[in-house]
Wavefront OBJ file of the C-alpha trace (Angstrom):
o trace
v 0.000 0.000 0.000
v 1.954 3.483 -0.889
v 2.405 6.365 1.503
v 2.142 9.625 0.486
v 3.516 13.337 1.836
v 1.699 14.572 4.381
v -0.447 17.361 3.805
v -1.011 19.778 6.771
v -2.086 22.957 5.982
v -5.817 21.927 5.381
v -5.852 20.142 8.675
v -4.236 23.414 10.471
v -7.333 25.487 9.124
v -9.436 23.145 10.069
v -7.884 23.630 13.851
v -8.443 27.201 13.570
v -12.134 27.414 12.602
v -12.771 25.017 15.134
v -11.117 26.484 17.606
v -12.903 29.765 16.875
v -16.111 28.451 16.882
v -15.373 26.905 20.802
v -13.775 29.907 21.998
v -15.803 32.360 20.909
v -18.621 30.640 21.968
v -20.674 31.121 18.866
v -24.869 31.228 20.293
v -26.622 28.860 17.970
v -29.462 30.097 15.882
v -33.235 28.136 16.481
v -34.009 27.760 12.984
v -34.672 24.029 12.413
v -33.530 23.020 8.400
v -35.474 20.575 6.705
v -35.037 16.812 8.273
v -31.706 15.091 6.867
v -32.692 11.938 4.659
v -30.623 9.180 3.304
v -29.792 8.878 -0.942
v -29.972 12.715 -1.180
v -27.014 14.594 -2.644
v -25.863 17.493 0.126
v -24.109 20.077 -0.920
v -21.298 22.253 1.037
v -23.384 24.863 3.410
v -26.220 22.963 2.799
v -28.188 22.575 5.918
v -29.698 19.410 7.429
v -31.843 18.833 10.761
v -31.245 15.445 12.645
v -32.978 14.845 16.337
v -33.583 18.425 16.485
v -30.021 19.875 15.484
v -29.487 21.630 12.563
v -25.942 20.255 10.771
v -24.009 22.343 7.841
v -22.803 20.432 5.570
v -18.850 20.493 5.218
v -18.033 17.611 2.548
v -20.118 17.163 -0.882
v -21.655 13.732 -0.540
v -24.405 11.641 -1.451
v -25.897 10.120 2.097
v -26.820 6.689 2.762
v -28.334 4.920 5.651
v -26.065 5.391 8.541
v -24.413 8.273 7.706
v -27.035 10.646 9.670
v -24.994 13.458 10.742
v -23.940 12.171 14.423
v -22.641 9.419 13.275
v -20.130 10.702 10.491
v -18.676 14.573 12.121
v -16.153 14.581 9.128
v -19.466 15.505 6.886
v -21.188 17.376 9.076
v -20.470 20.128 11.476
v -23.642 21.140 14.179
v -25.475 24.394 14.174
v -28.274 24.828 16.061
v -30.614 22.833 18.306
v -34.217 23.132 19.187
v -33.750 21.947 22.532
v -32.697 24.145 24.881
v -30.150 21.814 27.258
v -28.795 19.837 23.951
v -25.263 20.460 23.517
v -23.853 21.268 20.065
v -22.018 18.312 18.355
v -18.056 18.955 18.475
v -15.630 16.830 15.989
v -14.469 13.370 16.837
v -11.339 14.052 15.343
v -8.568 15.125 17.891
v -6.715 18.567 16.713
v -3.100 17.407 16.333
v -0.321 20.096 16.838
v 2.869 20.493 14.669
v 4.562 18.534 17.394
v 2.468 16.213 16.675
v 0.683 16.147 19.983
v -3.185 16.134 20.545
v -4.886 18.537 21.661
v -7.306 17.553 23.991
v -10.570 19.865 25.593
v -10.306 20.998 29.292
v -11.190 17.672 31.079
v -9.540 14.184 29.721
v -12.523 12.868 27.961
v -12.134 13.528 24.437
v -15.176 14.813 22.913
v -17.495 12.681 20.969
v -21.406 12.915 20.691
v -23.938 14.314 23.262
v -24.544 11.680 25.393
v -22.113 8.426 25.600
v -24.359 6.678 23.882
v -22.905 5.596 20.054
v -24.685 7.518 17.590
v -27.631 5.221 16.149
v -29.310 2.221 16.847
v -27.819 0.492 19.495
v -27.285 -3.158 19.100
v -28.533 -5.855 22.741
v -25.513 -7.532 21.638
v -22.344 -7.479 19.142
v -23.293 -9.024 16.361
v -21.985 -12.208 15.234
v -21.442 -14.765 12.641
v -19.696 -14.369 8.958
v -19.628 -11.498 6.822
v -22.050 -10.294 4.240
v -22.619 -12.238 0.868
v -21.107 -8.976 -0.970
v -18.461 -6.902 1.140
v -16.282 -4.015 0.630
v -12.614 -3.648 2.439
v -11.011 -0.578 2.922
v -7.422 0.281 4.759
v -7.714 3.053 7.541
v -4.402 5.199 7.987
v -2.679 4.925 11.081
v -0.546 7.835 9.790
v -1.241 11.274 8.089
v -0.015 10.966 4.346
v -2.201 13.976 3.173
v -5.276 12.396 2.983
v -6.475 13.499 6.011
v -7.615 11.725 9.473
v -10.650 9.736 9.913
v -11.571 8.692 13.366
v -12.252 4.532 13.486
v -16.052 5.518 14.030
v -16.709 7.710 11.743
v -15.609 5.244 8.710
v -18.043 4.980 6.129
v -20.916 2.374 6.501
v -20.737 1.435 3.576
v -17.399 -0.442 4.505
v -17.729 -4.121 6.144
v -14.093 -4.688 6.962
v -11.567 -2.207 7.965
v -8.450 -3.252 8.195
v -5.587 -1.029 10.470
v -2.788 0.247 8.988
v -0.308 -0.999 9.837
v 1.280 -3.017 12.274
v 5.527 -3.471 11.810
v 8.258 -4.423 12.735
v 10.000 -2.856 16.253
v 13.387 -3.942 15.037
v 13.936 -4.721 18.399
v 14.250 -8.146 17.990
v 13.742 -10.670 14.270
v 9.879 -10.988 14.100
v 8.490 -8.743 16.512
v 6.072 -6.480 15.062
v 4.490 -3.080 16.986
v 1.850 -1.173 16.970
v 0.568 1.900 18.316
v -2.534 3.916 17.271
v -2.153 7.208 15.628
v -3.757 10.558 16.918
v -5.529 8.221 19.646
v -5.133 7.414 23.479
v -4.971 3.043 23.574
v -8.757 3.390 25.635
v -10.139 5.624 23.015
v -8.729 3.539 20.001
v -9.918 0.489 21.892
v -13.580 2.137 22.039
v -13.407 2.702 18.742
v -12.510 -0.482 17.403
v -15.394 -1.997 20.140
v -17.997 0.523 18.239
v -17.603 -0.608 15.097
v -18.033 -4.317 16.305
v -20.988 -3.486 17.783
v -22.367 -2.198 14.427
v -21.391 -5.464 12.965
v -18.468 -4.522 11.058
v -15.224 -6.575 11.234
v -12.269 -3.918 11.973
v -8.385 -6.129 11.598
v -5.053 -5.289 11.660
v -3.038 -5.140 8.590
v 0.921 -6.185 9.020
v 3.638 -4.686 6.888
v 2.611 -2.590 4.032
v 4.828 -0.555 1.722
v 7.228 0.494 4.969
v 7.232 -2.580 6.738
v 9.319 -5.175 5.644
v 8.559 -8.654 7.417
v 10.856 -11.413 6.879
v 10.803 -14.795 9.405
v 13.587 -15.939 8.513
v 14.018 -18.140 11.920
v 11.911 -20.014 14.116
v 12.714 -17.623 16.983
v 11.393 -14.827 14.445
v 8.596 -16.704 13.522
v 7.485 -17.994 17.699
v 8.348 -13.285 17.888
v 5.787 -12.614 15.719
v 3.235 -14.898 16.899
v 3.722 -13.576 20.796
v 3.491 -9.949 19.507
v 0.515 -9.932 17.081
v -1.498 -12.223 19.574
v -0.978 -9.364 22.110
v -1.337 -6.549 19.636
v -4.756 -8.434 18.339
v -6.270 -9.569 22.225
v -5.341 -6.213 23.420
v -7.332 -3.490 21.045
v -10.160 -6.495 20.445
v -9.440 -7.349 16.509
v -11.440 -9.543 14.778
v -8.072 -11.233 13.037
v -5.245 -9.985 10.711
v -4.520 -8.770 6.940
v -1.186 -10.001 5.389
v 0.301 -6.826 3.408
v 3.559 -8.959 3.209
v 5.293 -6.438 0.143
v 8.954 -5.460 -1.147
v 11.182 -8.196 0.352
v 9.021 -9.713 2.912
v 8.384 -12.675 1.191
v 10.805 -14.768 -1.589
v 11.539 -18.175 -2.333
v 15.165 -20.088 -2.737
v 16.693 -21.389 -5.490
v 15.339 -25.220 -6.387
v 12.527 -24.097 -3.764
v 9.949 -25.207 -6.794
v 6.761 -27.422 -5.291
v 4.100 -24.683 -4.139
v 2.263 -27.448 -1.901
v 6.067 -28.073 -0.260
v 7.922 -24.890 0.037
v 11.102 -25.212 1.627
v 12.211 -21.520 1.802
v 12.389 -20.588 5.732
v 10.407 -17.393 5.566
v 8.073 -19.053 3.354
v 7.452 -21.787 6.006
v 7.796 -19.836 9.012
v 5.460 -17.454 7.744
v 2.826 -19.892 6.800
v 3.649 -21.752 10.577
v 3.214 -17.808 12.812
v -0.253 -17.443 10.594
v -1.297 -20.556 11.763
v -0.365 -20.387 15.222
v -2.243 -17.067 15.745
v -5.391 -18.306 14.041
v -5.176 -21.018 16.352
v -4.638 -18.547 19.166
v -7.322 -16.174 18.708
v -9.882 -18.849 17.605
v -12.309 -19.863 14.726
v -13.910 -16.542 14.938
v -10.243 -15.433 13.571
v -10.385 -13.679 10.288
v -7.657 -13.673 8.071
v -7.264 -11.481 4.669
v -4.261 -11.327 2.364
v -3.417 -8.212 0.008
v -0.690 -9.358 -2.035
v 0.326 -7.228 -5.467
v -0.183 -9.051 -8.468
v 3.770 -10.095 -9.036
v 3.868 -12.162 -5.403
v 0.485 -13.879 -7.256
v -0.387 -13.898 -11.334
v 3.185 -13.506 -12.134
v 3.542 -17.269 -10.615
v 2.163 -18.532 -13.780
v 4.955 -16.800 -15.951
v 7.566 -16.922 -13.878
v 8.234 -19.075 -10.267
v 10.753 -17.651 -7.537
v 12.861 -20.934 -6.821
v 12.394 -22.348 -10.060
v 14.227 -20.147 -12.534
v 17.823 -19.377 -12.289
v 17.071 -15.753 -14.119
v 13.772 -14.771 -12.669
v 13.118 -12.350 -9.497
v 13.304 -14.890 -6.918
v 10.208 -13.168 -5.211
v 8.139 -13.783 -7.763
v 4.623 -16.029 -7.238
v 6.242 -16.085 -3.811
v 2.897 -15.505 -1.936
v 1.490 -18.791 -3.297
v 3.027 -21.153 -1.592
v 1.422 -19.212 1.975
v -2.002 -18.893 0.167
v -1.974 -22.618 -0.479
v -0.820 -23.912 2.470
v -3.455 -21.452 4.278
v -6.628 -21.595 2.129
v -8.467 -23.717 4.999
v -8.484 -20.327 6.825
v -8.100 -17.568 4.817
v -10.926 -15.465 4.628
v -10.573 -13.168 2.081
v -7.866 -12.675 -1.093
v -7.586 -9.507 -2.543
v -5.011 -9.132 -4.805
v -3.801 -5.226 -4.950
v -5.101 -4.856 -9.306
v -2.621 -1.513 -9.097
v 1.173 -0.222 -8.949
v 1.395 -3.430 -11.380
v 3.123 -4.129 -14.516
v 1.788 -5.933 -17.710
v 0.543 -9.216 -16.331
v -0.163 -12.536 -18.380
v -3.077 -14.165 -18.371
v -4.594 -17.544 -18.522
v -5.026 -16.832 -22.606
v -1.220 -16.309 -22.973
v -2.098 -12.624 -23.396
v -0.765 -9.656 -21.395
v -2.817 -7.064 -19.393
v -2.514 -3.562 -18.897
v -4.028 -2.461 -15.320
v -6.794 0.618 -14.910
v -9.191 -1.456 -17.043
v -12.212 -3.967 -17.102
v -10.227 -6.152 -19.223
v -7.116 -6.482 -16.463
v -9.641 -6.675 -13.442
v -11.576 -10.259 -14.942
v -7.979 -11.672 -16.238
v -6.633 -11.138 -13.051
v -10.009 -12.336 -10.641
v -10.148 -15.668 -13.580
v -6.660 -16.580 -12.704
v -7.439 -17.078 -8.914
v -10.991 -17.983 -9.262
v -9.407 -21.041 -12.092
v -6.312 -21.634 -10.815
v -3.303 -22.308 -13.068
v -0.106 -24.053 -13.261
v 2.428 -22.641 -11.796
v 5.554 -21.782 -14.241
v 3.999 -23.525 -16.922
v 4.087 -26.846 -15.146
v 1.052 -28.912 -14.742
v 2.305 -30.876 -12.284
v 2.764 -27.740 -9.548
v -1.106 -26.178 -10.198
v -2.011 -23.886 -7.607
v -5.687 -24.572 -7.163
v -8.577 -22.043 -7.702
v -9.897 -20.658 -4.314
v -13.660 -20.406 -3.943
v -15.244 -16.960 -5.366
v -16.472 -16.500 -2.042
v -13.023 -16.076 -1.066
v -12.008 -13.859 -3.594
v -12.565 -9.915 -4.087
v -10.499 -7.274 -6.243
v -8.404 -4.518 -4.889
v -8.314 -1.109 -5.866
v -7.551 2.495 -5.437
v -9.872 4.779 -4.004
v -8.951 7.645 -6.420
v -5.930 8.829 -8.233
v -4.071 9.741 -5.133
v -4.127 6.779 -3.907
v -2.274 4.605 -6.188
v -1.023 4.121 -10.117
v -4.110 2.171 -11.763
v -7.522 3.854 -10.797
v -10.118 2.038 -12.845
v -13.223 4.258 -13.063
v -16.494 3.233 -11.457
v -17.983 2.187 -14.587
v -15.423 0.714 -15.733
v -15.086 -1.706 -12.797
v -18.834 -2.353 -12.308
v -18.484 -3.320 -16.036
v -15.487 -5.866 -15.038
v -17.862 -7.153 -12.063
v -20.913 -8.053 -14.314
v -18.822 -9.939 -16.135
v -16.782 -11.568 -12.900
v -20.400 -12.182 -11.315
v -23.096 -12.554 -13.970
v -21.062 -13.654 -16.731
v -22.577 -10.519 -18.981
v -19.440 -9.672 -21.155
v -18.696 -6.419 -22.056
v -17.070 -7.082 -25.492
v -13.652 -7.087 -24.373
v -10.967 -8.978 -25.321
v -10.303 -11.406 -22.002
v -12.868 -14.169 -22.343
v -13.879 -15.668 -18.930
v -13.392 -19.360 -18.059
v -16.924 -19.289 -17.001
v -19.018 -18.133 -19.320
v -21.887 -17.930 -16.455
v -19.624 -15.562 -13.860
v -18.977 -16.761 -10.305
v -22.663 -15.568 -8.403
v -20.023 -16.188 -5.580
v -17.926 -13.670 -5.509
v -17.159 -11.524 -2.551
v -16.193 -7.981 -3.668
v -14.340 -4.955 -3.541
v -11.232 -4.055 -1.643
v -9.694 -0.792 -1.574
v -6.707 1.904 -0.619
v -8.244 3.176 1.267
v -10.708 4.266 3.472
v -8.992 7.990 3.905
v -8.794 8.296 0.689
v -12.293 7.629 -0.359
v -13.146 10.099 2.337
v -11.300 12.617 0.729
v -13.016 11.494 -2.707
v -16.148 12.825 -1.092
v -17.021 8.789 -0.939
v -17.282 7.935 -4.699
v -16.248 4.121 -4.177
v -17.729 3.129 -1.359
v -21.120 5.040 -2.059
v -20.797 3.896 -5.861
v -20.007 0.809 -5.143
v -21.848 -0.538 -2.107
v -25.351 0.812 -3.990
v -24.164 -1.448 -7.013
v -22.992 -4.626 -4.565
v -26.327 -4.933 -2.666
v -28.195 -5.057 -5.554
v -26.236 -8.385 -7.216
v -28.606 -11.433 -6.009
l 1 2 3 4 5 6 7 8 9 10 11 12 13 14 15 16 17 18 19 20 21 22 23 24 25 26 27 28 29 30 31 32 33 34 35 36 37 38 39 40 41 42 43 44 45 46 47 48 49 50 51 52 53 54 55 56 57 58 59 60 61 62 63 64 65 66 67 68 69 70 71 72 73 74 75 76 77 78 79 80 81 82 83 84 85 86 87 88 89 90 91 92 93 94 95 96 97 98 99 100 101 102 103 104 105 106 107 108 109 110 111 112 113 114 115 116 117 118 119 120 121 122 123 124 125 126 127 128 129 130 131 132 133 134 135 136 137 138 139 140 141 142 143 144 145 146 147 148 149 150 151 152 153 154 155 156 157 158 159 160 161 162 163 164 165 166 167 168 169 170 171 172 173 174 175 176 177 178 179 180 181 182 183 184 185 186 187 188 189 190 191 192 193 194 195 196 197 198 199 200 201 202 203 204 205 206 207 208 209 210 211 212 213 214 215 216 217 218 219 220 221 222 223 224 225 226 227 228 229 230 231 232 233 234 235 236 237 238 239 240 241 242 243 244 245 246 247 248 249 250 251 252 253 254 255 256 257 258 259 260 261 262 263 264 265 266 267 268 269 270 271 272 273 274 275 276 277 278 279 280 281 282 283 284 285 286 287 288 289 290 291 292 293 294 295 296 297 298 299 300 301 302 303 304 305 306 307 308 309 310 311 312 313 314 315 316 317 318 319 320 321 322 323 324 325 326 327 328 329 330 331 332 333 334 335 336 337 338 339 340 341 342 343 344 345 346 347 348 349 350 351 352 353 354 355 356 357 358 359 360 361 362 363 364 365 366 367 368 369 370 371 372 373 374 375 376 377 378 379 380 381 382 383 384 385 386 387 388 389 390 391 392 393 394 395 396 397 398 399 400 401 402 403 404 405 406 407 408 409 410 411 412 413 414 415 416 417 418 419 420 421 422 423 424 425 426 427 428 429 430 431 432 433 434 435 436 437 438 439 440 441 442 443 444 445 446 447 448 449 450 451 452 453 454 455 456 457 458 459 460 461 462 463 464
């Protein structure tokens, strides 16, 4: 997942206004707007009454059901009440400093709604059980890279899994990996993450990413990294872990060949740690893996250990896929920041189109033989296990497929309606299985004024 430069003069203003509007102790005005509803575009300054507050609207958006202005503060910002004793709505978000410090309000509660009751419905009891037929992933920053800071509760509803990140390594010692929560106290993070349970969404945390190189290269690195992320995991109350193994995390050694046998150490201690906290945590674990296409499709071209001349990391990540597909939860290969990729018709794809998006989902939902040997096949995973990653928007990474264009690749994927390109799918009837959508990220489809998620999550609940 790429990191980007961060951007803090927006964020500064921000502070200011805010802090204007509490210190000068601005009197509300009694005029009650007309009532907020869901599927209605809102405009900036547009005005919207919820429970008798009047909300300005402060990001162009298109609501949906659970978005009412309590629950998502980076949209709206409160105005006026009818009520005499309610008490304005402040931001969720704490104001960081240039020294990177919050700044917190007089007392050492940090501010969140009116009453400490979570915005909305509240649930008798977390809800439980798998996740939805159709499901959107998104990555939350736990950093500032310009796209700005959401707090974990005020993440789009449209999102089912959120996945933290990241978590890497300390360096203090081979395989322990660290994690601490960005622009939060460890209680208030830990609320957070408990709030979105409750609403029944599934929030992980994501290992490595662009920054965090993870390589297990030992068995006392791999026993490291199962004692830290099982504490990391038990501690803030996540639901399981995304693998974001990328740059040199993961390769294979030379004559290391047999996918279903891998005999590379990281390879196998990697697969082992996985295992082990799984088996920790539970059979409520969930587990998600985000490799880039070269660590996956590329292993039908070309096969780490088995070519003297090859990248030795390439098709690495199948070997761990394999040996893990009894648990894994979720696949979504990253369709972005990728090269020309062949597919199962001996043809190369270009990313950012409908055309790369099916050859790419065909190759995992067929499986293929691995180096061009039919003897080492990796097999196809179920479509229920499969989704497609993507950018949020053209920050976020090299590849942005437009919404059409990917709804158009997701007929096919799904339905089996072709679009007249030039991949032709293995299954000329689609895969009514398949999961979804996973993106990079969450902050930046914020900043996109929600285009995927909205987009998206209106076109994945109405597949059968």
């Amino acid at each position: 997942m790429p990191h980007r430069l961060t951007r803090l003069v927006s964020a500064l203003l921000g502070t200011v206004l805010l802090l204007s509007l509490v210190f000068l102790n601005v009197t509300p005005t009694q005029a009650l707007a007309p009532a907020w509803q869901p599927n209605t575009a809102y405009a900036v300054n547009q005005l919207a009454s919820y429970n008798g507050i009047d909300y300005k609207c402060i990001q162009a958006h298109t609501s949906l059901t659970g978005w009412e202005p309590p629950n998502v503060p980076a949209l709206w910002q409160p105005q006026s009440s009818t009520n005499p004793t309610a008490t304005p709505v402040r931001t969720a978000t704490p104001i960081r400093t240039a020294t990177a410090t919050p700044i917190r309000t007089a007392t050492p509660t940090p501010i969140r709604t009116p009453t400490a009751t979570p915005p909305g419905p509240t649930p008798t009891s977390p809800p439980s059980g798998s996740l939805p037929k159709r499901v959107i992933v998104g990555y939350w920053h736990n950093f500032d890279n310009g796209s700005g800071f959401i707090p974990l509760r005020n993440v789009s509803p449209a999102f089912d899994v959120i996945n933290v990140s990241f978590a890497e390594p300390t360096g203090s010692a081979p395989g322990v990996i660290g994690f601490t929560p960005y622009n939060y106290t460890a209680a208030d993070f830990k609320a957070d993450v408990a709030y979105l349970k409750s609403r029944g969404k599934k929030v992980l945390i994501s290992i490595g990413g662009a920054n965090g190189t993870v390589q297990l290269t030992t068995t006392t690195a791999r026993d490291n990294f199962v004692n830290s992320m099982t504490s990391i995991i038990q501690t803030y109350g996540f639901d399981g872990m995304d693998i974001d193994f990328e740059g040199h995390s993961l390769y294979l050694n030379q004559g290391d060949s047999d996918l279903r046998n891998p005999t590379t150490p990281v390879i196998v201690n990697t697969i082992a740690a996985i295992r082990s906290v799984r088996n920790r945590i539970g059979s409520s674990f969930v587990l998600t893996m985000a490799p880039e296409t070269f660590f996956v499709q590329v292993g039908y071209t070309f096969y780490g250990g088995s070519c003297i001349s090859c990248d030795n990391r390439a098709g690495a990540y199948l070997p761990v896929i394999h040996a893990l597909r009894d648990i894994l939860t979720l696949l979504h290969v990253q369709h972005y920041n990728s090269g020309p990729i062949r597919a199962l018709d001996n043809t190369y794809y270009n990313m950012g189109n409908a055309d790369f998006h099916v050859a790419m989902a065909d190759m995992v939902l067929q499986g293929f033989p691995v180096a061009g040997n039919a003897n080492n096949f990796f097999p196809a995973l179920r479509p229920d296990q499969v989704a497609i990653g993507l950018p949020a928007n053209v920050n976020a990474g090299n590849g942005f497929t437009s919404v059409a264009e990917v709804q158009k690749a997701l007929d096919y994927v799904v339905k089996g309606q072709s679009f007249g390109g030039s991949y032709r799918l293995r299954s000329t009837s689609g895969y009514a299985g398949f999961r979804g959508l996973m993106t990079w990220s969450i902050n930046w489809d914020a900043f996109n004024n929600f285009e995927f998620s909205s987009r998206h999550r209106t076109y994945l609940n109405s597949l059968p």
